[in-house]
ROZAGU-676347 format. One record per residue (C-alpha): x, y, z; residue number from 1; residue in one letter. Coordinates in pm, 1 decimal. Each point is the difference from the previous one (the first is absolute). Example, Ala and Ser with C-alpha at 12.3 -4.5 7.8 and 13.67 -1.06 7.14 Angstrom:
REM residues 2
<<1230.0; -450.0; 780.0>; 1; a>
<<137.0; 344.0; -66.0>; 2; s>
This chain:
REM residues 381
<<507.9; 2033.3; -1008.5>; 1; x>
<<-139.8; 240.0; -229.2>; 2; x>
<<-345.2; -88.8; -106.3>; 3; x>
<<-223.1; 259.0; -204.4>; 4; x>
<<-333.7; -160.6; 62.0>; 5; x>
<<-97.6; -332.1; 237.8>; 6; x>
<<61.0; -323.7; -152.9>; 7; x>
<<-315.3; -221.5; -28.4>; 8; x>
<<57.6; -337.8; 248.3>; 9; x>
<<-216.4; -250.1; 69.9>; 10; x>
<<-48.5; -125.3; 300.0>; 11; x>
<<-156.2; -322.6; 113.0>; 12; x>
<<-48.0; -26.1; 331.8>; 13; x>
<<-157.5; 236.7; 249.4>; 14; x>
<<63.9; -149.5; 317.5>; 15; x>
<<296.6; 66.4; 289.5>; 16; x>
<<307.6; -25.8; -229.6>; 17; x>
<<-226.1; 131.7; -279.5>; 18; x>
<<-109.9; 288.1; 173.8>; 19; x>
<<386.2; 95.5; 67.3>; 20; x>
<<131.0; -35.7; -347.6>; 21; x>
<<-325.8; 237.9; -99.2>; 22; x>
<<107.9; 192.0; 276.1>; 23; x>
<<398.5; 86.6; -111.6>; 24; x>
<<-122.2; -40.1; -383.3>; 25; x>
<<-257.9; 268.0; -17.3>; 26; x>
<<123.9; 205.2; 278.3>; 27; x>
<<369.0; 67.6; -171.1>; 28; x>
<<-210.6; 164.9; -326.5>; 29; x>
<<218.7; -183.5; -216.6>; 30; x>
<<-285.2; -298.4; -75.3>; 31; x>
<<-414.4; 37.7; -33.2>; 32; x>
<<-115.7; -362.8; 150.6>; 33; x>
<<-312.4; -213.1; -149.0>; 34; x>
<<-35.2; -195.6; 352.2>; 35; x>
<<-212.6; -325.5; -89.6>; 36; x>
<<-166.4; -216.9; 297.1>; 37; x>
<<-321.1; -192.3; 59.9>; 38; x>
<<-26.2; 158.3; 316.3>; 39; x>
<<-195.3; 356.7; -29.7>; 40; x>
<<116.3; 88.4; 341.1>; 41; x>
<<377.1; -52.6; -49.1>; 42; x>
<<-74.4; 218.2; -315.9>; 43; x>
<<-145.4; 295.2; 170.7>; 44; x>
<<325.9; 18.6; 222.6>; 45; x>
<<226.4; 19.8; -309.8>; 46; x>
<<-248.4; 230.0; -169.9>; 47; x>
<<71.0; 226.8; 272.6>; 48; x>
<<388.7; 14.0; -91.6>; 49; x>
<<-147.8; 156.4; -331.8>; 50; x>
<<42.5; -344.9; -173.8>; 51; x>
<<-256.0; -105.8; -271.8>; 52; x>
<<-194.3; -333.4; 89.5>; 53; x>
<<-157.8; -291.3; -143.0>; 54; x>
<<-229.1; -293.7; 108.1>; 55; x>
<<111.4; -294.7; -150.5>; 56; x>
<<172.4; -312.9; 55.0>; 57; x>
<<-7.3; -205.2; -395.9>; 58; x>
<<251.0; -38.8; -196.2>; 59; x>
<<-159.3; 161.1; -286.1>; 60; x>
<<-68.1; 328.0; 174.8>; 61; x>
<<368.6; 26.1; 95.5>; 62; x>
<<97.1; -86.4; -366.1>; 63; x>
<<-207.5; 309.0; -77.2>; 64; x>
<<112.6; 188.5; 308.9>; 65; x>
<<390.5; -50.1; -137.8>; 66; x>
<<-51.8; 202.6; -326.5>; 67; x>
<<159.1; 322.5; 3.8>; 68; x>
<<210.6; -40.5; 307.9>; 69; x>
<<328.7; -12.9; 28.1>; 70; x>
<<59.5; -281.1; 248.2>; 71; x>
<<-205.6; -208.4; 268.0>; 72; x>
<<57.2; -71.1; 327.6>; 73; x>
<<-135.0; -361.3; 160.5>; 74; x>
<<-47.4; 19.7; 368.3>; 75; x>
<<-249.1; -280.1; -89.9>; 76; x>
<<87.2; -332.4; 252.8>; 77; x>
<<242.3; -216.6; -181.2>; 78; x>
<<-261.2; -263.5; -156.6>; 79; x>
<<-45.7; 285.8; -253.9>; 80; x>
<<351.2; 63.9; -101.7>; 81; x>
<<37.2; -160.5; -331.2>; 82; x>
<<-283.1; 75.2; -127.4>; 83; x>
<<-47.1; 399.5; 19.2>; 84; x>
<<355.8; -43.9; -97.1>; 85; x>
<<-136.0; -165.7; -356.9>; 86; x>
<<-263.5; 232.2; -10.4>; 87; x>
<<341.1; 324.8; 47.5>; 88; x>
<<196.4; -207.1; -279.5>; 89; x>
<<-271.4; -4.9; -244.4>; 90; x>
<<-73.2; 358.5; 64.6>; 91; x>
<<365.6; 106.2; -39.9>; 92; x>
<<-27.8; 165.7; 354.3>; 93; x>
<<257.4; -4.0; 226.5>; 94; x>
<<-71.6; -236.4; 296.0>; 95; x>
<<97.4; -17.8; 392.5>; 96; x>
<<-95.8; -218.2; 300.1>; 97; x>
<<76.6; -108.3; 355.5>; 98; x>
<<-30.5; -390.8; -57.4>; 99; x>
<<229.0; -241.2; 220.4>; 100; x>
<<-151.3; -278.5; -203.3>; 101; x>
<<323.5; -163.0; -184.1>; 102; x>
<<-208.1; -196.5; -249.7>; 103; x>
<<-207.1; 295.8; -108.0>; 104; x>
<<350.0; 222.5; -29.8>; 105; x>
<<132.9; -269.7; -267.6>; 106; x>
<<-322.1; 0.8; -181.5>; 107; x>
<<46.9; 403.0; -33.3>; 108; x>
<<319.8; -22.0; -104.2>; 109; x>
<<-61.6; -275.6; -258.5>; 110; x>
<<-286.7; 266.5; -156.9>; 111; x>
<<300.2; 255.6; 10.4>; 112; x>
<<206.3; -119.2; -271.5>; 113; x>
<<-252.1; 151.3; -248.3>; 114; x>
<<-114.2; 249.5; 194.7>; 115; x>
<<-22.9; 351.0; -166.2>; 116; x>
<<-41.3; 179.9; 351.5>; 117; x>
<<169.0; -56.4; 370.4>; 118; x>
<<-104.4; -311.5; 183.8>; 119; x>
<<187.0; 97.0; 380.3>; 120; x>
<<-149.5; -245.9; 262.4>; 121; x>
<<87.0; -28.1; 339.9>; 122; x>
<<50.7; 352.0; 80.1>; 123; x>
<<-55.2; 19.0; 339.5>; 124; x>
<<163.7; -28.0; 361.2>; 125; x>
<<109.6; -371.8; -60.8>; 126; x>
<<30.6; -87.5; -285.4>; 127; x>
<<76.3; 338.6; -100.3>; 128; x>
<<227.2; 203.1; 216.6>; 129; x>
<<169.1; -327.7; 134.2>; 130; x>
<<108.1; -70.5; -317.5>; 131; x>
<<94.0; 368.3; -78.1>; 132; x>
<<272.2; -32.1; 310.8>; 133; x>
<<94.0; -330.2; -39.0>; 134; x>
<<124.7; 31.6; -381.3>; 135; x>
<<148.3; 333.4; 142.0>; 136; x>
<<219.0; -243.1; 267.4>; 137; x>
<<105.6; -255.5; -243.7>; 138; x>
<<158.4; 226.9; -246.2>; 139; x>
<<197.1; 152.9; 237.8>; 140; x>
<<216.9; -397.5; 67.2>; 141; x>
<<183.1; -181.5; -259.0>; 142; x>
<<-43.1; -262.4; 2.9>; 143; x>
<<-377.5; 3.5; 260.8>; 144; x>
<<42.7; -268.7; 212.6>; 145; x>
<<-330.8; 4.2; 231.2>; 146; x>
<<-338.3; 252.0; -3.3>; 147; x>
<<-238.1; 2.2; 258.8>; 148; x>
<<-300.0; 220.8; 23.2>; 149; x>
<<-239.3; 32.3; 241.8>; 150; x>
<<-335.6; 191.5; 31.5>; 151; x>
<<-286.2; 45.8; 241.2>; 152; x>
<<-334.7; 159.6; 44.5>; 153; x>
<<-41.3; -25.5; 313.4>; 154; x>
<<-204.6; 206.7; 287.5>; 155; x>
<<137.0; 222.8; 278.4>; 156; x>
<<-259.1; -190.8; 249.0>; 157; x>
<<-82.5; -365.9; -65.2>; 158; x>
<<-192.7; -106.5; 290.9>; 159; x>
<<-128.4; -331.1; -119.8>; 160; x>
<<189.7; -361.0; -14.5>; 161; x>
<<79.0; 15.0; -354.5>; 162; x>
<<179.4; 347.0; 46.5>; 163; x>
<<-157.4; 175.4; -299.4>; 164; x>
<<-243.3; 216.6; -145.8>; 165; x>
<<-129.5; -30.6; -345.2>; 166; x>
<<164.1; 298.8; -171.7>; 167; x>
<<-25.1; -57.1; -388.9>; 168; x>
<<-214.0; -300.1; -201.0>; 169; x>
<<-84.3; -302.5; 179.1>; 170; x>
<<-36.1; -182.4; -357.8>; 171; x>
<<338.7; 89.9; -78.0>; 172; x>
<<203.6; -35.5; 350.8>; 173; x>
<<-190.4; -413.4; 5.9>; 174; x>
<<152.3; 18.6; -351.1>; 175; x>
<<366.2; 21.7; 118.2>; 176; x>
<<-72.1; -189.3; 267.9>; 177; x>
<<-85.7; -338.7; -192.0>; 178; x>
<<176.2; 51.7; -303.6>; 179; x>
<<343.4; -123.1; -115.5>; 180; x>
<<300.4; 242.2; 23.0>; 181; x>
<<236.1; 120.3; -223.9>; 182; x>
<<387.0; -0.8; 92.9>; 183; x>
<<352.8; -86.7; -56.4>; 184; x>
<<184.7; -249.1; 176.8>; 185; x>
<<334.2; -84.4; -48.4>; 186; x>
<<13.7; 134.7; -319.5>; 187; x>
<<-341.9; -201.4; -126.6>; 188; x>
<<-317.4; 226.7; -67.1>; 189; x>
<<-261.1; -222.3; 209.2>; 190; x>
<<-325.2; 22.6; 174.9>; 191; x>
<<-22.5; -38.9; 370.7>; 192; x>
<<-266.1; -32.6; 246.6>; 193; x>
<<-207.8; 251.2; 139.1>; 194; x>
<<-13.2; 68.1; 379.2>; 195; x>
<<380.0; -218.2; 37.3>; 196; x>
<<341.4; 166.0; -10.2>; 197; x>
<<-78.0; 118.1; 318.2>; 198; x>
<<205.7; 206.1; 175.2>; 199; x>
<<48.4; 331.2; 241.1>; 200; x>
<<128.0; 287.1; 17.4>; 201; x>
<<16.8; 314.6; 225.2>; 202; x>
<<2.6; 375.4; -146.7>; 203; x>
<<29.6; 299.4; 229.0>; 204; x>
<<-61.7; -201.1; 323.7>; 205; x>
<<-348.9; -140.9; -122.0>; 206; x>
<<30.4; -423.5; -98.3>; 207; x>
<<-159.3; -140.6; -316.4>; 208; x>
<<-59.4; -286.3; -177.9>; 209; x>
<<8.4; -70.3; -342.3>; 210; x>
<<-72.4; -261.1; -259.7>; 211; x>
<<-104.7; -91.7; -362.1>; 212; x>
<<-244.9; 153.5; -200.4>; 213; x>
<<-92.6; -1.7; -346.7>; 214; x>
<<21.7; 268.2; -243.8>; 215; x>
<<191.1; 257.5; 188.8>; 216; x>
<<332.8; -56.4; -239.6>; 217; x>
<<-220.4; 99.6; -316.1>; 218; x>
<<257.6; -69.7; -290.1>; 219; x>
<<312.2; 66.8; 195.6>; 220; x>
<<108.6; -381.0; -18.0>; 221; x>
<<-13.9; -54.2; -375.2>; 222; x>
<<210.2; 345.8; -28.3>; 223; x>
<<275.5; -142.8; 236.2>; 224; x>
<<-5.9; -363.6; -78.8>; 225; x>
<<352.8; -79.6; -74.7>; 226; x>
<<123.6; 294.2; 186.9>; 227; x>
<<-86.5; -38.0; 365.4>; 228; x>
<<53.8; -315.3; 250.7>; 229; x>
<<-281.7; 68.2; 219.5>; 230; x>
<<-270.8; 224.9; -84.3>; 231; x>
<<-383.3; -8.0; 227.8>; 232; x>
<<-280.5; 152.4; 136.0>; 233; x>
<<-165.1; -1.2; 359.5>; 234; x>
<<-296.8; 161.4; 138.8>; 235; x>
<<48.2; 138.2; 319.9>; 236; x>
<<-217.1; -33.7; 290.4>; 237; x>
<<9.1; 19.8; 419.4>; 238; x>
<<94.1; -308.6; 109.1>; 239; x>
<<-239.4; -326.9; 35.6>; 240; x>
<<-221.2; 134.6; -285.0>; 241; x>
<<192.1; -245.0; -225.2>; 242; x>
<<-114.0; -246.7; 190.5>; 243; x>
<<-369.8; 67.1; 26.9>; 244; x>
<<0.0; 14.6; -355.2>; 245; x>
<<131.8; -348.2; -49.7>; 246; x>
<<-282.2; -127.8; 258.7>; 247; x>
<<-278.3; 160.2; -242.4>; 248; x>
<<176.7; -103.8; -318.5>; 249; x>
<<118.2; -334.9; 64.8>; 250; x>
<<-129.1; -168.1; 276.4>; 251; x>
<<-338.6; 107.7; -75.7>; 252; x>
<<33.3; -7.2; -362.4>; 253; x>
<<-149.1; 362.8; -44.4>; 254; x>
<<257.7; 21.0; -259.7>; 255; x>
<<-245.9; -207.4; -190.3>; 256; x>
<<-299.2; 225.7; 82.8>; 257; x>
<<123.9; 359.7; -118.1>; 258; x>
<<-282.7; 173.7; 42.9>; 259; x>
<<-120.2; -142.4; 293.2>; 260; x>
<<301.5; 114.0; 174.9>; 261; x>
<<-40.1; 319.7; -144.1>; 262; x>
<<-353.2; -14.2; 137.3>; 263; x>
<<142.1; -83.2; 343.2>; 264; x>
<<290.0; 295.3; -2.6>; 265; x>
<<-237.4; 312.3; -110.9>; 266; x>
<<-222.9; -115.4; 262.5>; 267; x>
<<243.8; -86.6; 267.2>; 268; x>
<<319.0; 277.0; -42.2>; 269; x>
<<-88.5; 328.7; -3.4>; 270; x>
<<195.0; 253.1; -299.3>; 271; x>
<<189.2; 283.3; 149.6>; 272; x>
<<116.0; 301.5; -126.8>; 273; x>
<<231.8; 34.9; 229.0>; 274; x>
<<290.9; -219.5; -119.4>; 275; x>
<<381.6; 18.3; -142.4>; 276; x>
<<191.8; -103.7; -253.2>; 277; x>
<<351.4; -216.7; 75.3>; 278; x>
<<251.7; 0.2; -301.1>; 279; x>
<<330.3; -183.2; 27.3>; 280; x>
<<218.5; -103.6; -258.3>; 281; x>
<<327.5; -114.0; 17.7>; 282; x>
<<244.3; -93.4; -258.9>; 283; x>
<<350.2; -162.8; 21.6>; 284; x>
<<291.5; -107.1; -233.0>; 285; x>
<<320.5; 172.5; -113.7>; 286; x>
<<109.9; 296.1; -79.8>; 287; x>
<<380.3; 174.1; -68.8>; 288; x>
<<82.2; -401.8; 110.4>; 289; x>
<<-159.5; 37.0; 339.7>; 290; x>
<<-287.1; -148.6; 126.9>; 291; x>
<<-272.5; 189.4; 96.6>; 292; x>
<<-376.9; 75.3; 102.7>; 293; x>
<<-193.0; 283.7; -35.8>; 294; x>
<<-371.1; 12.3; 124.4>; 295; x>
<<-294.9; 256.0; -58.6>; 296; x>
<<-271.0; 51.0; 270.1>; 297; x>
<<-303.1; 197.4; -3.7>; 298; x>
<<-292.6; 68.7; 210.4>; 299; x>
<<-297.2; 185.2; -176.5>; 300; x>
<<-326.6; 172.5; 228.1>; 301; x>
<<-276.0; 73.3; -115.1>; 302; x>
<<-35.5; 378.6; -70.0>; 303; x>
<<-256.1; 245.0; -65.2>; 304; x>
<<-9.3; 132.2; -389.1>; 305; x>
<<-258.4; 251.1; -135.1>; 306; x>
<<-193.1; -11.3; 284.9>; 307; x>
<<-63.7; -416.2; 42.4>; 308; x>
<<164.2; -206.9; 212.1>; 309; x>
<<192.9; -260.0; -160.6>; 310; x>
<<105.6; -334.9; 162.7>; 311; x>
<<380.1; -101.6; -32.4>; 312; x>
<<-143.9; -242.3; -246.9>; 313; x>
<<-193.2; 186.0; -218.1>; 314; x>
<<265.4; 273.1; -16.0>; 315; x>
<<278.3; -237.5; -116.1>; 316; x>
<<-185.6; -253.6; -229.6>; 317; x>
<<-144.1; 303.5; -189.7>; 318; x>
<<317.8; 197.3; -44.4>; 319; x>
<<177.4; -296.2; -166.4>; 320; x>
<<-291.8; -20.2; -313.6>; 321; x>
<<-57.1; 413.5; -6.5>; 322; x>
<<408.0; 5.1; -21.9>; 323; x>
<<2.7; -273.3; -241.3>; 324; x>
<<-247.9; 189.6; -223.8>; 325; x>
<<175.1; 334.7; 43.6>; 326; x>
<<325.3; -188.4; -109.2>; 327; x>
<<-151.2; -159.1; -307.0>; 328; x>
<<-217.7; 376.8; -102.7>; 329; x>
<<386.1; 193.9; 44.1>; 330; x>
<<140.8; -254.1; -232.6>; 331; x>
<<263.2; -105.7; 300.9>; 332; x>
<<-150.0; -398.8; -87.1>; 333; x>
<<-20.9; -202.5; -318.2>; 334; x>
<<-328.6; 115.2; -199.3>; 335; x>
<<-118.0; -361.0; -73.0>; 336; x>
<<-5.1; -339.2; 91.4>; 337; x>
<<-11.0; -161.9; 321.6>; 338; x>
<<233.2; 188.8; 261.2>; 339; x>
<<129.6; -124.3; 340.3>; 340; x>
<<73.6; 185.1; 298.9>; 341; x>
<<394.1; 17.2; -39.6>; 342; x>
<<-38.5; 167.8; -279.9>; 343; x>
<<-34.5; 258.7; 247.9>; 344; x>
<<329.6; 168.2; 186.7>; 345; x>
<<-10.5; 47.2; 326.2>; 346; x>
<<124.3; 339.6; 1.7>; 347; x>
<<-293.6; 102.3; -269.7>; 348; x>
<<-280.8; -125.1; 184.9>; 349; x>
<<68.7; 207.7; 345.0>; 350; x>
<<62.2; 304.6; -192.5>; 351; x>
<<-367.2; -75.8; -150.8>; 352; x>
<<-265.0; 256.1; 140.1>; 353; x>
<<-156.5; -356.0; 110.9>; 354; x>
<<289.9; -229.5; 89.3>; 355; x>
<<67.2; 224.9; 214.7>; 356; x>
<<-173.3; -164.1; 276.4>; 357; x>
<<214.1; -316.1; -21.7>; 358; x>
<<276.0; 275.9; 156.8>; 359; x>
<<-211.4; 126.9; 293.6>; 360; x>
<<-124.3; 301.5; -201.4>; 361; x>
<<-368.6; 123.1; -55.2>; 362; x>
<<-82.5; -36.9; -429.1>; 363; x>
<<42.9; 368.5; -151.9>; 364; x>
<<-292.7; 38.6; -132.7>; 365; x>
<<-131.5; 362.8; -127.4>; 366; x>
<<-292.7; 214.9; 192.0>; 367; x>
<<-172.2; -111.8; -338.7>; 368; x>
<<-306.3; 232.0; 80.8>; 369; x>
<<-90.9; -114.1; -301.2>; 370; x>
<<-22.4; -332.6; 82.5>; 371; x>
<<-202.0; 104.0; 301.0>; 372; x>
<<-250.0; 193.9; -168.5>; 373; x>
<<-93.1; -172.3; -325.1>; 374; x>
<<-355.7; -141.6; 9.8>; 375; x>
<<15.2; -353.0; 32.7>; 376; x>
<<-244.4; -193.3; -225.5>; 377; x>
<<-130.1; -340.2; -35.3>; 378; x>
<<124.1; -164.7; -376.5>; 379; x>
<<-288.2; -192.9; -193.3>; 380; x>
<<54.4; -344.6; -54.9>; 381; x>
């Protein structure tokens, strides 16, 4: 994409995923970041990248931090979805996020029917890229009859009894662990139960489980409602972690106690960077008269870009929202109101310099020496 001088993004959010959109953002010399944090030190690391910084966390400093930039970026945890997104609408500035939170995604898109600017949630790994290959799937049957789609973050060496590391936010992975899910059965959008539909699976010789979880579909169900007879989401995981979960959850009610089981995790099960990413969606229904099924897997490493290692999960979840914004600044997107993740072809997102990660390929980002040697400065509140 041609660009003759950075675009102006906003960027709330300076810590793992944060630091990777700031990473492919100002490191492809097509966008200057305003990184905003409460943390100093997660400041200084994006400062480095050549990013400008703030110290803030109101809502009235990011009101003032939106003016003059052409879109903002929430890698905020999902509690603050709705209302930086009120703060973007009122601003006219276009607006992304990563949330898996359903009920904050329908608030957004109730604020986007008067929207003057973009309001694109869920623009991640899943919801985001999920979605993006699922919609891709359907369209391809007449009529759909079932879509399946299942995702994992898992890591290359669990070693403890719930078979996990903590890869991404604890807030938000407790989130889609206790919250209602979205699906179609039998032709009926519904909500299901987090942590049933259990089943497993095995994909190039290793075994997996999967099962429920909330938010992954983003708005995928309301698009196909009337269209498809099955349609859900499962989080995969190694086997027995489903399990586990359902002994913290329900039998001793830490379902109840959110943050005292997120108290227990952080402290208990250590993050890794050394994880993957399992993608596998699978469609079925007719086509030419014939029944058939067609399925997309993926596996996504983390990689080394610009010098910093990214983890498998940082990688993905930030190329969905820096190709989502690319999309939306190239004109390839509707330039207001409240967008959802079909609206994005398949094809057009892995020919993105940034989707391209979602086909096993590093994000083509410039040398931007540029980018590298501006002087990074801290922005008065």
């Amino acid at each position: 994409m041609a660009v003759t001088s950075p675009k102006p993004i906003l960027l709330l959010g300076a810590g793992k995923i944060g630091f990777a959109i700031a990473l492919m953002l100002q490191r492809s010399g097509a966008y200057q970041v305003l990184a905003v944090d409460q943390d100093a030190a997660r400041l200084r690391a994006v400062a480095a990248l050549g990013c400008d910084t703030l110290l803030a966390a109101d809502d009235d400093t990011i009101a003032r931090a939106m003016r003059g930039r052409d879109a903002v970026v929430n890698a905020l945890p999902f509690h603050r979805a709705v209302a930086v997104a009120t703060l973007a609408a009122r601003a006219g500035v276009h607006y992304f996020d990563l949330t898996e939170d359903v009920a904050s995604t329908h608030a957004i898109q109730a604020l986007g029917r008067e929207a003057r600017s973009v309001l694109m949630p869920q623009c991640g790994l899943a919801p985001g890229f999920i979605g993006i290959v699922g919609n891709a799937l359907a369209r391809r049957f007449d009529p759909l009859l079932d879509l399946r789609m299942r995702v994992g973050a898992l890591p290359r060496y669990p070693s403890n009894a719930l078979r996990y590391n903590l890869t991404w936010s604890t807030e938000g992975l407790i989130n889609e662990y206790c919250n209602p899910c979205e699906a179609i059965v039998d032709g009926r959008l519904t909500a299901v139960a987090a942590l049933e539909g259990y089943e497993t699976f095995t994909l190039d010789g290793v075994e997996y489980e999967a099962f429920n979880t909330s938010g992954g579909l983003g708005t995928l169900p309301a698009t196909l409602a009337g269209k498809a007879r099955n349609v859900d989401y499962k989080s995969v995981r190694y086997p027995g972690h489903c399990a586990q979960m359902k002994l913290l959850l329900n039998d001793l009610r830490l379902r109840d106690r959110r943050e005292l089981l997120k108290e227990i995790l952080e402290a208990a099960i250590p993050a890794t960077d050394q994880d993957v990413i399992i993608v596998l969606v699978t469609a079925s229904g007719r086509r030419h008269g014939r029944l058939e099924e067609e399925s997309h897997p993926a596996r996504i490493y983390g990689a080394e870009l610009g010098g910093h290692r990214l983890s498998a999960i940082q990688l993905s979840t930030a190329a969905g929202i820096c190709a989502a914004l690319d999309l939306v600044a190239e004109g390839a997107l509707p330039a207001r109101g409240f967008v959802g993740q079909e609206a994005i072809a398949l094809d057009t997102l892995l020919q993105n310099r940034y989707g391209r990660v979602y086909a096993g390929q590093p994000p083509a980002l410039e040398d931007a020496a540029r980018a590298r040697a501006s002087r990074p400065r801290a922005v008065p509140a």
